[in-house]
N, CA, C and O atoms as a Tinker XYZ file with bonds, in Angstrom:
   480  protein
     1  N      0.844000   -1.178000    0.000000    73     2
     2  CA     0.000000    0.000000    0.000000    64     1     3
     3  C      0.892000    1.244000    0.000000    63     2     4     5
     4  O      1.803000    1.374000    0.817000    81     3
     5  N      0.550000    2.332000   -1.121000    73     3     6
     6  CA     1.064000    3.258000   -0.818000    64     5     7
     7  C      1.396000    4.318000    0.003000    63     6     8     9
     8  O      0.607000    4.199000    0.941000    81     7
     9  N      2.122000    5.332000    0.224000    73     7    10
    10  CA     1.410000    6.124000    1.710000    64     9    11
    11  C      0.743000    7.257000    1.484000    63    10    12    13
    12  O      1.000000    7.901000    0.467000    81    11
    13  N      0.051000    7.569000    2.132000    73    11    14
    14  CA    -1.123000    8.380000    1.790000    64    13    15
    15  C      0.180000    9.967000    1.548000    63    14    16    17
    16  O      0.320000   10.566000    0.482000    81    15
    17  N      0.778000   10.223000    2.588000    73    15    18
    18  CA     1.258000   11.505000    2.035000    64    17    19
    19  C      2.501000   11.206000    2.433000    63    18    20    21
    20  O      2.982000   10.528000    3.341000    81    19
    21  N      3.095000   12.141000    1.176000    73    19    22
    22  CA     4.682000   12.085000    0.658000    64    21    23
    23  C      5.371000   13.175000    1.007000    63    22    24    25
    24  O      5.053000   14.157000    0.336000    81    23
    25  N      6.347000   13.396000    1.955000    73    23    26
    26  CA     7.034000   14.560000    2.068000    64    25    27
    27  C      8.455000   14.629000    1.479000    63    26    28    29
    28  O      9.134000   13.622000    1.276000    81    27
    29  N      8.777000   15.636000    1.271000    73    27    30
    30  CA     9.720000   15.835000    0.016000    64    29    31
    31  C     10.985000   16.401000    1.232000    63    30    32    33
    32  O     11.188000   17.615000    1.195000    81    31
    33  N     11.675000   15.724000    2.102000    73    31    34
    34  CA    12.380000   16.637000    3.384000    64    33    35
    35  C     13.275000   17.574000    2.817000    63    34    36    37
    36  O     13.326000   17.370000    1.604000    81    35
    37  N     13.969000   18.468000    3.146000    73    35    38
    38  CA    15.347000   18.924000    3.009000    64    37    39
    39  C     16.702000   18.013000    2.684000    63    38    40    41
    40  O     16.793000   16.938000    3.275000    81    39
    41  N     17.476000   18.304000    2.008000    73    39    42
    42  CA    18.636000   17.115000    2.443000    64    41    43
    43  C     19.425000   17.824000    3.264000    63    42    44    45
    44  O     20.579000   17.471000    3.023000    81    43
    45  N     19.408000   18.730000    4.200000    73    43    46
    46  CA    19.889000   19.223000    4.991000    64    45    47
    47  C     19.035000   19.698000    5.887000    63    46    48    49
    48  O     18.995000   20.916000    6.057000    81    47
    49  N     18.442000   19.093000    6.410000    73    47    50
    50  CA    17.101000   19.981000    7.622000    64    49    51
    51  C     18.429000   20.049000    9.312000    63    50    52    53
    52  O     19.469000   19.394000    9.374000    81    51
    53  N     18.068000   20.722000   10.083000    73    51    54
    54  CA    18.884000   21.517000   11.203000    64    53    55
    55  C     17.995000   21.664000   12.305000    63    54    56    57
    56  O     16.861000   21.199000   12.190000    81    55
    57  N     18.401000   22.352000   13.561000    73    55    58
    58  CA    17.913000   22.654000   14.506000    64    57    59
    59  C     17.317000   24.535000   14.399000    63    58    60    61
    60  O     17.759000   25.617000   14.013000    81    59
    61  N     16.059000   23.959000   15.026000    73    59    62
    62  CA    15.614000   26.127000   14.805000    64    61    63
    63  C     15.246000   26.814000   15.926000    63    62    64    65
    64  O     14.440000   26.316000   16.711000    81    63
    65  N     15.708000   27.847000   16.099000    73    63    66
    66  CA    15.626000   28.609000   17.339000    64    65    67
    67  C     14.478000   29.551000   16.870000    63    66    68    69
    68  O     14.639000   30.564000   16.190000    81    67
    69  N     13.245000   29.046000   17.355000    73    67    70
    70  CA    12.038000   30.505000   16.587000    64    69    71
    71  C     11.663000   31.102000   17.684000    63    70    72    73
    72  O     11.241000   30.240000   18.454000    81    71
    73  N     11.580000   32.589000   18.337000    73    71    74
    74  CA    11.444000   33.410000   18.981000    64    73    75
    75  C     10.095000   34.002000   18.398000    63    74    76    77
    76  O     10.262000   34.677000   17.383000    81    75
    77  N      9.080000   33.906000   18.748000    73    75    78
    78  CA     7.893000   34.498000   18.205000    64    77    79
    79  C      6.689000   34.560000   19.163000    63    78    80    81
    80  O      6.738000   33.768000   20.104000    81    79
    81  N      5.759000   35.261000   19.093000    73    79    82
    82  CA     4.457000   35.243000   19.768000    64    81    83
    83  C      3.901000   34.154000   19.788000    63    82    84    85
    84  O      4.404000   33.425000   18.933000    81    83
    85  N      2.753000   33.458000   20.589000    73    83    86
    86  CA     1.802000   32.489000   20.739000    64    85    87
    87  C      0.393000   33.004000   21.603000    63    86    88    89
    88  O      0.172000   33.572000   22.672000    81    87
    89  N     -0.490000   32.392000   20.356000    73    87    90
    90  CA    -1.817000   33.055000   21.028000    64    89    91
    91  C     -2.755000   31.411000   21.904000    63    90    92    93
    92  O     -1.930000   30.504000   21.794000    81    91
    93  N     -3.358000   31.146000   22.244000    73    91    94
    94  CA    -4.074000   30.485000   22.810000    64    93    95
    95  C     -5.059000   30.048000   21.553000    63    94    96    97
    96  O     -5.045000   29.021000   20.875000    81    95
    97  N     -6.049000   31.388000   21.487000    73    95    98
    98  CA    -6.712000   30.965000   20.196000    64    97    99
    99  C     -6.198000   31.462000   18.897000    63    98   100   101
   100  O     -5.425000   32.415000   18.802000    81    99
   101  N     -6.576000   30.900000   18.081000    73    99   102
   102  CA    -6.183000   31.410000   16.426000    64   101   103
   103  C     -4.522000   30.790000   16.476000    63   102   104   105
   104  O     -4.011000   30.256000   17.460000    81   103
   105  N     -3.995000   30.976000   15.415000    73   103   106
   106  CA    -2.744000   30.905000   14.526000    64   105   107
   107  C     -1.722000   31.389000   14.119000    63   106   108   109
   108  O     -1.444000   30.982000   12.991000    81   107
   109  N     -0.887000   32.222000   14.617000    73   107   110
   110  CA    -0.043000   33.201000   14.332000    64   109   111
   111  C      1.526000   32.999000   14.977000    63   110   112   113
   112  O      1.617000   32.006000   15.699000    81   111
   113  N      2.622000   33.706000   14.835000    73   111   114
   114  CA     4.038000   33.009000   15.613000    64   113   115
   115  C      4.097000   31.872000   15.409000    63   114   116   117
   116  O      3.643000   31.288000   14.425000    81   115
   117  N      4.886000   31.236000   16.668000    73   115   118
   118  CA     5.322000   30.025000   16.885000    64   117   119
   119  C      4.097000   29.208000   16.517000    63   118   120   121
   120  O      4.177000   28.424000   15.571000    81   119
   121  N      2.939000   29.343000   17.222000    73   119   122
   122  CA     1.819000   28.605000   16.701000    64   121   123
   123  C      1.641000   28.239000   15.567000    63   122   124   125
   124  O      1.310000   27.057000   15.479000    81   123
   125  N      1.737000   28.839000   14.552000    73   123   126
   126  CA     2.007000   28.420000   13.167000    64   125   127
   127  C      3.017000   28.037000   12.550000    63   126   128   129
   128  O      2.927000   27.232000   11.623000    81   127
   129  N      4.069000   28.506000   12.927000    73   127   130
   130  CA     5.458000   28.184000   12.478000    64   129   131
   131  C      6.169000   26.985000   12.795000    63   130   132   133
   132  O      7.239000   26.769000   12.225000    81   131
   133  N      5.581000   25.953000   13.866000    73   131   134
   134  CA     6.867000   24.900000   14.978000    64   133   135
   135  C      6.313000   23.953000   14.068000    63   134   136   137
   136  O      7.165000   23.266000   13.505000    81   135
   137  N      4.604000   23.618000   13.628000    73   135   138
   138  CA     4.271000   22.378000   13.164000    64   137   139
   139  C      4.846000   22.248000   11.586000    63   138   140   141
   140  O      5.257000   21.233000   11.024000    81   139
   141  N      4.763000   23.270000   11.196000    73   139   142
   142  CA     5.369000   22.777000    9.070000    64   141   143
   143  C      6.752000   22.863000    9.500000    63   142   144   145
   144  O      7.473000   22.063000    8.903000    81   143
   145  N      7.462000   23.742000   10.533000    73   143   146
   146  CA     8.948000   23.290000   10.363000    64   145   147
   147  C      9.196000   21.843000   10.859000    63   146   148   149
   148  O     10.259000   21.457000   10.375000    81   147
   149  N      8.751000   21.105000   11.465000    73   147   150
   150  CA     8.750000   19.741000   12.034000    64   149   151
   151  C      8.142000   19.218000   10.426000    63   150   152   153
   152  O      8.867000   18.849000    9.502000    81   151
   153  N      7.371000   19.263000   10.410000    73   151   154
   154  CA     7.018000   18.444000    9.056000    64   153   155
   155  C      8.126000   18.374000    7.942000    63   154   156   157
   156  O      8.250000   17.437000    7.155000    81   155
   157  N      9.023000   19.655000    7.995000    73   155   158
   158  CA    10.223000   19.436000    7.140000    64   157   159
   159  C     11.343000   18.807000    7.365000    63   158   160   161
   160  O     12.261000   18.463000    6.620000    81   159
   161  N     11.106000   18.670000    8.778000    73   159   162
   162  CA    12.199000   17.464000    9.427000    64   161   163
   163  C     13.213000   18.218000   10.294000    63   162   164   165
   164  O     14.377000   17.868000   10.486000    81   163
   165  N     12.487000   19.512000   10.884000    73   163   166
   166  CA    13.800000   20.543000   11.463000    64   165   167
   167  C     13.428000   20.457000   12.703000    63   166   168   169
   168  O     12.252000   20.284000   13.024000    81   167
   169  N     14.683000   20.602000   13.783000    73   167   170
   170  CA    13.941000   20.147000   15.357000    64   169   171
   171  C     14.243000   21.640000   15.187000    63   170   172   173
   172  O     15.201000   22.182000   14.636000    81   171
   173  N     12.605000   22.443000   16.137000    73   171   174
   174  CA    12.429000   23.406000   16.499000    64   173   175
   175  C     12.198000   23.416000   17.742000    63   174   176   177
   176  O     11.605000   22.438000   18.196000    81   175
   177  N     12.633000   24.632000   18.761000    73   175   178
   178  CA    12.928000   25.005000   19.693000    64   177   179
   179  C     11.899000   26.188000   19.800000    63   178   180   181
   180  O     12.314000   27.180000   19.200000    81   179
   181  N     10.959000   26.323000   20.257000    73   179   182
   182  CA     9.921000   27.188000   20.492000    64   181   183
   183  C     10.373000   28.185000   22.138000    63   182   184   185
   184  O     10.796000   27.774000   23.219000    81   183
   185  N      9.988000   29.804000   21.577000    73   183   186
   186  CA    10.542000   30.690000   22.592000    64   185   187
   187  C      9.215000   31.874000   22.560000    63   186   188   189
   188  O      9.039000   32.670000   21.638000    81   187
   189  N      8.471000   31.777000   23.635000    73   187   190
   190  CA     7.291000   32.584000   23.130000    64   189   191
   191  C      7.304000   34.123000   23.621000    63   190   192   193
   192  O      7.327000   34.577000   24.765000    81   191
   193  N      7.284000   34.640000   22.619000    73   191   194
   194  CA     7.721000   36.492000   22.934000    64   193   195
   195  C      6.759000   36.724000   23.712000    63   194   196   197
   196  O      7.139000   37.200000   24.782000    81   195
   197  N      5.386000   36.551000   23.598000    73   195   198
   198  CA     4.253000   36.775000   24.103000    64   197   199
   199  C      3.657000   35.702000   24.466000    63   198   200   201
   200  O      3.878000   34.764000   23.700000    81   199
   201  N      2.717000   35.374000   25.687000    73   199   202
   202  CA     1.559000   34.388000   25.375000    64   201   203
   203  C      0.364000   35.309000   25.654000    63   202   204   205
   204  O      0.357000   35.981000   26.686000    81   203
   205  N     -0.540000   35.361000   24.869000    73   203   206
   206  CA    -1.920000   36.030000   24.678000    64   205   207
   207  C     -3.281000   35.057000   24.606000    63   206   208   209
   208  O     -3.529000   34.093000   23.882000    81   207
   209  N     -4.167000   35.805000   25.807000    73   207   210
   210  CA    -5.284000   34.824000   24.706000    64   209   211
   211  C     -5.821000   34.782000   23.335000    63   210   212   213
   212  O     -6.442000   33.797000   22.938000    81   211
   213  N     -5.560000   36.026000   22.445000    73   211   214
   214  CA    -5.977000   35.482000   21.353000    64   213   215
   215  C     -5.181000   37.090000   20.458000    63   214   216   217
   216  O     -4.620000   38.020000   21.038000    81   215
   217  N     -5.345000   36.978000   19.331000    73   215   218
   218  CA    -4.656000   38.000000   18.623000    64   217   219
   219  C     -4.898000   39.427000   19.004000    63   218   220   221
   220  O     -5.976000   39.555000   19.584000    81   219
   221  N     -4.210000   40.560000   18.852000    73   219   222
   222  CA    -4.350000   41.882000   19.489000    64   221   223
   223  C     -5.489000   42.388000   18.806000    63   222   224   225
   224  O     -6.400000   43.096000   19.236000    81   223
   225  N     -5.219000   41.723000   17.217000    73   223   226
   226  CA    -7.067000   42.942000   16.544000    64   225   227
   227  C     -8.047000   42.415000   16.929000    63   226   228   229
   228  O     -9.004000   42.394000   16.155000    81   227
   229  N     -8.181000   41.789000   18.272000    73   227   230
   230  CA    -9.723000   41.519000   18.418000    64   229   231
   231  C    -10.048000   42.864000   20.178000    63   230   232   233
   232  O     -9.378000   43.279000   21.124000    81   231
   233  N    -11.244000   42.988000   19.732000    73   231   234
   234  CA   -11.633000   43.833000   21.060000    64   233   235
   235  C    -10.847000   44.093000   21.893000    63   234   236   237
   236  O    -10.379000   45.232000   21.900000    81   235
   237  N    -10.362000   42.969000   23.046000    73   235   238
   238  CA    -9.614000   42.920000   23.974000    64   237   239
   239  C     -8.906000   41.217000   23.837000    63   238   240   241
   240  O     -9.336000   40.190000   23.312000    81   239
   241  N     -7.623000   41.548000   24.596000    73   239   242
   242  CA    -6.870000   40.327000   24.915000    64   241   243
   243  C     -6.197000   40.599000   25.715000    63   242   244   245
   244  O     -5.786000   41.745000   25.894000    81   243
   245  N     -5.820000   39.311000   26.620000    73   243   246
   246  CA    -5.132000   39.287000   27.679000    64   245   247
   247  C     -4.198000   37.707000   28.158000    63   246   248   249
   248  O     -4.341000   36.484000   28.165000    81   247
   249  N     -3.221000   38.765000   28.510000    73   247   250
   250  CA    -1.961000   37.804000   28.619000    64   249   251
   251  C     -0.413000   38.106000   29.438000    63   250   252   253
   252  O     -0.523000   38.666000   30.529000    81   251
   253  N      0.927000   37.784000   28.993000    73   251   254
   254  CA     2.202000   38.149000   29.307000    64   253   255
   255  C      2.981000   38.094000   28.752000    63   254   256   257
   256  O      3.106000   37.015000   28.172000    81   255
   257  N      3.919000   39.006000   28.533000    73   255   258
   258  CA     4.826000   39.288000   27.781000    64   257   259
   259  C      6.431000   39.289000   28.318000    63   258   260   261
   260  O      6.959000   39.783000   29.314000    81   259
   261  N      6.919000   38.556000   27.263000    73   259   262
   262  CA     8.383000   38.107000   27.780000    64   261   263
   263  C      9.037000   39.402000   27.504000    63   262   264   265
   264  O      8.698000   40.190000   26.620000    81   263
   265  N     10.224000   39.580000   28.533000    73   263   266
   266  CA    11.437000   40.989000   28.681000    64   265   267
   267  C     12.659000   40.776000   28.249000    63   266   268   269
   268  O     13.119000   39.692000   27.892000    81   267
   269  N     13.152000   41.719000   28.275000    73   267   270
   270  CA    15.065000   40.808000   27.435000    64   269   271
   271  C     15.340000   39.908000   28.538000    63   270   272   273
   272  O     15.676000   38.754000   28.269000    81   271
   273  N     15.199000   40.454000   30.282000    73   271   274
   274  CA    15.678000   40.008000   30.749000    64   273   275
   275  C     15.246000   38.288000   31.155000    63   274   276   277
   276  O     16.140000   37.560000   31.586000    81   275
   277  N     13.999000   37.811000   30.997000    73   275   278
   278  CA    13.644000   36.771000   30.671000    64   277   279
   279  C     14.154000   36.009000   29.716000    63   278   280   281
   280  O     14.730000   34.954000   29.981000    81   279
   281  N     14.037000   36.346000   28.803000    73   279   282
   282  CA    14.428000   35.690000   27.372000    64   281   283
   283  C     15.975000   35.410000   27.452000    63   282   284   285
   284  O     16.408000   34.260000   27.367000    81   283
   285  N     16.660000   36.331000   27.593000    73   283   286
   286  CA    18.233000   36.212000   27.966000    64   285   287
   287  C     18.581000   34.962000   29.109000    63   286   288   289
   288  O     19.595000   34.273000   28.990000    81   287
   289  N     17.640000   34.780000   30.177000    73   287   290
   290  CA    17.311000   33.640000   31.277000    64   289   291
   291  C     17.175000   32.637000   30.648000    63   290   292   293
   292  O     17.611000   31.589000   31.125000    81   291
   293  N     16.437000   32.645000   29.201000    73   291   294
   294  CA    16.184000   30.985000   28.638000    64   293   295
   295  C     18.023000   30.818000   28.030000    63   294   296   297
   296  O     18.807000   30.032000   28.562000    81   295
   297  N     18.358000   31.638000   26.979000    73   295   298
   298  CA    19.102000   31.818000   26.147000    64   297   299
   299  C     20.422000   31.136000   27.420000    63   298   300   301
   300  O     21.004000   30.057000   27.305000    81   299
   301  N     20.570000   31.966000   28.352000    73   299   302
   302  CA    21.508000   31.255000   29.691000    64   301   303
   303  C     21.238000   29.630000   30.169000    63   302   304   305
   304  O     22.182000   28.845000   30.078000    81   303
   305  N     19.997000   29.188000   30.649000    73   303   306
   306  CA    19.888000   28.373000   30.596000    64   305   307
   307  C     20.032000   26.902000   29.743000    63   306   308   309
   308  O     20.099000   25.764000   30.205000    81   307
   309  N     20.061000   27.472000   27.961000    73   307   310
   310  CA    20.380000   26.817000   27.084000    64   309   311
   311  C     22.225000   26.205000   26.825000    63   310   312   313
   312  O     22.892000   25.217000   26.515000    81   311
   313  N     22.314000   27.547000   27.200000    73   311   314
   314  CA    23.931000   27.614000   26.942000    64   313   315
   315  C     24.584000   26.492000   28.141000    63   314   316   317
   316  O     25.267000   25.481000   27.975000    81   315
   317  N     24.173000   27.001000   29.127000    73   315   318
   318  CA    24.487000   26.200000   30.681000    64   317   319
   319  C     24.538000   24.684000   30.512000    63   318   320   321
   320  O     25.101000   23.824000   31.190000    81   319
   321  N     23.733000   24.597000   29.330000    73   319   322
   322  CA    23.670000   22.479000   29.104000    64   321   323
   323  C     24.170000   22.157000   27.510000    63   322   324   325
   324  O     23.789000   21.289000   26.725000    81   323
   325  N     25.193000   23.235000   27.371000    73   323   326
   326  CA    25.791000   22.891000   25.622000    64   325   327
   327  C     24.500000   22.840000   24.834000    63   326   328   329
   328  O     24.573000   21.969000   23.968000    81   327
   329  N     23.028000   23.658000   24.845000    73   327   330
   330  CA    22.058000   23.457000   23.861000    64   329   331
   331  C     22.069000   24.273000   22.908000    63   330   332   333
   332  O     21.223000   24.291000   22.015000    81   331
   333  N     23.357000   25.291000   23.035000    73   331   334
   334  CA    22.845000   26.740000   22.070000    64   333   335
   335  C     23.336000   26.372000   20.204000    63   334   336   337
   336  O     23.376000   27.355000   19.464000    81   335
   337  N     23.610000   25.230000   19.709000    73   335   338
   338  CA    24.122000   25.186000   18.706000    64   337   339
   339  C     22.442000   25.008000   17.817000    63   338   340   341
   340  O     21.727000   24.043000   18.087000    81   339
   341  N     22.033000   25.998000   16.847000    73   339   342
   342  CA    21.389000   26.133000   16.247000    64   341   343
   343  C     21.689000   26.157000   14.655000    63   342   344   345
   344  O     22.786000   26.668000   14.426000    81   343
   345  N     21.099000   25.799000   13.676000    73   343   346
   346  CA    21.640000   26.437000   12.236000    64   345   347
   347  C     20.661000   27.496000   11.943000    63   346   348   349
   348  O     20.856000   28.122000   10.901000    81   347
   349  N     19.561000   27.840000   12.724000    73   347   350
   350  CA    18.104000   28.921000   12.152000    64   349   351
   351  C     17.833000   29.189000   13.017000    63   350   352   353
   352  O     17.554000   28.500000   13.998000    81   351
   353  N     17.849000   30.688000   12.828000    73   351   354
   354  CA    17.067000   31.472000   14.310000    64   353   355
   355  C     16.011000   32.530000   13.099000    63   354   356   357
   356  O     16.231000   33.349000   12.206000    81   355
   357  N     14.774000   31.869000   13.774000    73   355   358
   358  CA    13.512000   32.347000   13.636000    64   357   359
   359  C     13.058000   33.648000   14.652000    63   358   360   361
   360  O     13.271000   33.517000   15.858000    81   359
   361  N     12.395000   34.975000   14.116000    73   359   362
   362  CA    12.157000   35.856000   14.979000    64   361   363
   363  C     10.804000   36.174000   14.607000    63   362   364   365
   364  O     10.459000   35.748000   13.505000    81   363
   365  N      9.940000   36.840000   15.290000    73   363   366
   366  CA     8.899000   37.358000   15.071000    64   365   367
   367  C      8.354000   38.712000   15.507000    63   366   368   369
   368  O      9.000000   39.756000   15.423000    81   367
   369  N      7.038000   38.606000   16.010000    73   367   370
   370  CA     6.764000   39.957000   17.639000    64   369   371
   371  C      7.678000   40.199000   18.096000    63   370   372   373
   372  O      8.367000   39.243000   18.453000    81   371
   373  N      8.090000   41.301000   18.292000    73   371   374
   374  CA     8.956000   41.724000   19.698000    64   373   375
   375  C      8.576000   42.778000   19.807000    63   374   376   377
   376  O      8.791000   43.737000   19.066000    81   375
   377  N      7.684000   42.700000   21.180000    73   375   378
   378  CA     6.859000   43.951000   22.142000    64   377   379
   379  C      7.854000   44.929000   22.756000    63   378   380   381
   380  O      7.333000   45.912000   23.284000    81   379
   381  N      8.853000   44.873000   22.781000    73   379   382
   382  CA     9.793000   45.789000   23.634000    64   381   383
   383  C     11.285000   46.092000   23.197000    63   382   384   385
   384  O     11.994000   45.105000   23.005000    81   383
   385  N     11.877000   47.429000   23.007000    73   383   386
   386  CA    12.923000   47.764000   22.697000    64   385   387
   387  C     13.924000   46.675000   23.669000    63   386   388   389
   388  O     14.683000   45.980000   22.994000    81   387
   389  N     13.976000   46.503000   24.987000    73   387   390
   390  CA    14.992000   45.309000   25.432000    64   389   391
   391  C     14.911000   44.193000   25.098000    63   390   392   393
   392  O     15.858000   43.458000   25.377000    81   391
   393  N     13.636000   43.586000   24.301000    73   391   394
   394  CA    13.360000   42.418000   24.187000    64   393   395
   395  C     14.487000   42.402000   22.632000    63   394   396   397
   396  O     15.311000   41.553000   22.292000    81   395
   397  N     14.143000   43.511000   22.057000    73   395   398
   398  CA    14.937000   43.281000   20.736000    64   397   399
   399  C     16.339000   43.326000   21.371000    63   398   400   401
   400  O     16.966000   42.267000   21.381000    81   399
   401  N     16.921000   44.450000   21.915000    73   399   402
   402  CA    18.874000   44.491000   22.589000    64   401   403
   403  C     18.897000   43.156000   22.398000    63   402   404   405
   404  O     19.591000   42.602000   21.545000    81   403
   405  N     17.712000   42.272000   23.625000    73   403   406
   406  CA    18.057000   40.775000   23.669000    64   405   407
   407  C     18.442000   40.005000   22.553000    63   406   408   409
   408  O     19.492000   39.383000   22.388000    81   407
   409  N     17.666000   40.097000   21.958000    73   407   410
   410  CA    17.550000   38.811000   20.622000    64   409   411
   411  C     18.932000   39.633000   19.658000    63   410   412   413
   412  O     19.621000   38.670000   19.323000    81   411
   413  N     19.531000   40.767000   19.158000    73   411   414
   414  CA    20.539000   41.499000   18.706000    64   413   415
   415  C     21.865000   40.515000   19.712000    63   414   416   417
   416  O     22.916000   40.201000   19.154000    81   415
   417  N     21.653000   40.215000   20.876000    73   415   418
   418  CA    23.120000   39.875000   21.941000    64   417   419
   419  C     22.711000   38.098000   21.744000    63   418   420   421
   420  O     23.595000   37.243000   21.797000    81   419
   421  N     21.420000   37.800000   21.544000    73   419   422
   422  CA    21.273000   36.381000   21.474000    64   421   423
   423  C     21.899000   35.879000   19.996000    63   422   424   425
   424  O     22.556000   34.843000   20.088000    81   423
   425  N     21.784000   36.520000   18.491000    73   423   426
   426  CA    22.522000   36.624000   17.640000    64   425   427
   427  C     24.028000   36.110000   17.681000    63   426   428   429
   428  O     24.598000   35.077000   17.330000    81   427
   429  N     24.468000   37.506000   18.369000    73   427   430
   430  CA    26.131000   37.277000   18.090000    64   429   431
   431  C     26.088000   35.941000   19.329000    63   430   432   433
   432  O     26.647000   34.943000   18.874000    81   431
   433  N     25.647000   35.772000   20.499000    73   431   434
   434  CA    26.186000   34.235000   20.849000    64   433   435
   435  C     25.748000   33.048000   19.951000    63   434   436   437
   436  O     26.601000   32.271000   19.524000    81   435
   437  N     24.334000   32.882000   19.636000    73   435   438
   438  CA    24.172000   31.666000   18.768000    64   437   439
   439  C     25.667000   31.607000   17.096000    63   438   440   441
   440  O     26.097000   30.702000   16.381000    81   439
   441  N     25.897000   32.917000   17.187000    73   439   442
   442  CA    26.732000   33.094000   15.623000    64   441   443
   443  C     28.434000   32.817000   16.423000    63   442   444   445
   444  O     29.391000   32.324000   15.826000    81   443
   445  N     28.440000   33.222000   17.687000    73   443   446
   446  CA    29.824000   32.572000   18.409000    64   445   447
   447  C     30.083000   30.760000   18.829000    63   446   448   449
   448  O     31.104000   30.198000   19.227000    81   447
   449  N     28.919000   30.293000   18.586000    73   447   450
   450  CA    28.354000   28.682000   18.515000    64   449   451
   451  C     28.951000   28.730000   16.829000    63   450   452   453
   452  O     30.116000   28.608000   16.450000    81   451
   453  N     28.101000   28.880000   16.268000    73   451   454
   454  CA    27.652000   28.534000   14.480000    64   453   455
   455  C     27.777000   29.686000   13.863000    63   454   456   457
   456  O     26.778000   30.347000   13.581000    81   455
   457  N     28.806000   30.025000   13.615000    73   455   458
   458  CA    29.300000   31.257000   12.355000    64   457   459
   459  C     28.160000   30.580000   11.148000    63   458   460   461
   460  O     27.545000   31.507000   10.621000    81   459
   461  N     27.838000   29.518000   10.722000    73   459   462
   462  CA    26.695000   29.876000    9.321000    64   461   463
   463  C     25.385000   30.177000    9.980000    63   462   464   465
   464  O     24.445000   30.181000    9.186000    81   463
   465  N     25.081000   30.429000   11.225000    73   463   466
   466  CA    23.723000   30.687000   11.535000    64   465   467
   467  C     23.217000   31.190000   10.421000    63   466   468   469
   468  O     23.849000   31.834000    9.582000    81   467
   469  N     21.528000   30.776000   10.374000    73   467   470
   470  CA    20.797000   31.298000    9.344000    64   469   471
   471  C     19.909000   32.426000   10.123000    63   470   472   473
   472  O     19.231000   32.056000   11.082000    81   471
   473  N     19.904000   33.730000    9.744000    73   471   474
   474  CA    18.818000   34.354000   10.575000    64   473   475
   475  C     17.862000   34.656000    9.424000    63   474   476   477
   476  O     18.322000   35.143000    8.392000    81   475
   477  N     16.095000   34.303000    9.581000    73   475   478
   478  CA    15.475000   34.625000    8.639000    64   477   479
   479  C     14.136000   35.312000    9.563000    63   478   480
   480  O     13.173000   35.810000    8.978000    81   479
């Protein structure tokens, strides 16, 4: 029997560092982004800028929002267990001028790991 669906992988699929929003309801950031990169065969590493209940253009939403100094806490914690070697760093939302410094200083370390980092 044949298989119902055929995926065509990368011949090079990698590890991905995606930094992006996540809503509860609806589809957007990481929420959309972790499942087709897995389907391409890439281990993704999910980092949620935001968690919201649901997207900002609706009426109201409510939620929390990650700070550099948080995010820099995961980025430490990664490093602390040899995890920071990435080939793709994924970005998205970023609610706050420190949150960006962060991800700008998270850069040059993932690129002091992996000089070909991919940033897209």
């Amino acid at each position: 029997m044949a298989p119902i669906l055929s995926l065509a992988l990368p011949s090079d699929t990698g590890r991905v560092l995606s930094i992006q929003s996540h809503t509860v309801q609806g589809y957007v950031g990481n929420k959309s982004a972790v499942f087709p990169l897995q389907l391409l065969g890439y281990d993704v590493d999910p980092i949620n800028s935001v968690q919201f209940s649901n997207h900002t253009g609706y009426p109201s939403f409510k939620g929390q929002v990650l700070n550099g100094q948080q995010l820099w806490d995961l980025i430490e914690g990664l490093e602390a267990n040899d995890l920071l070697y990435y080939t793709h760093l994924l970005t998205g939302y970023i609610g706050s001028v420190s949150f960006l410094d962060t991800i700008l200083e998270a850069v040059r370390k993932l690129r002091s790991v992996n000089p070909n980092l991919i940033y897209g």
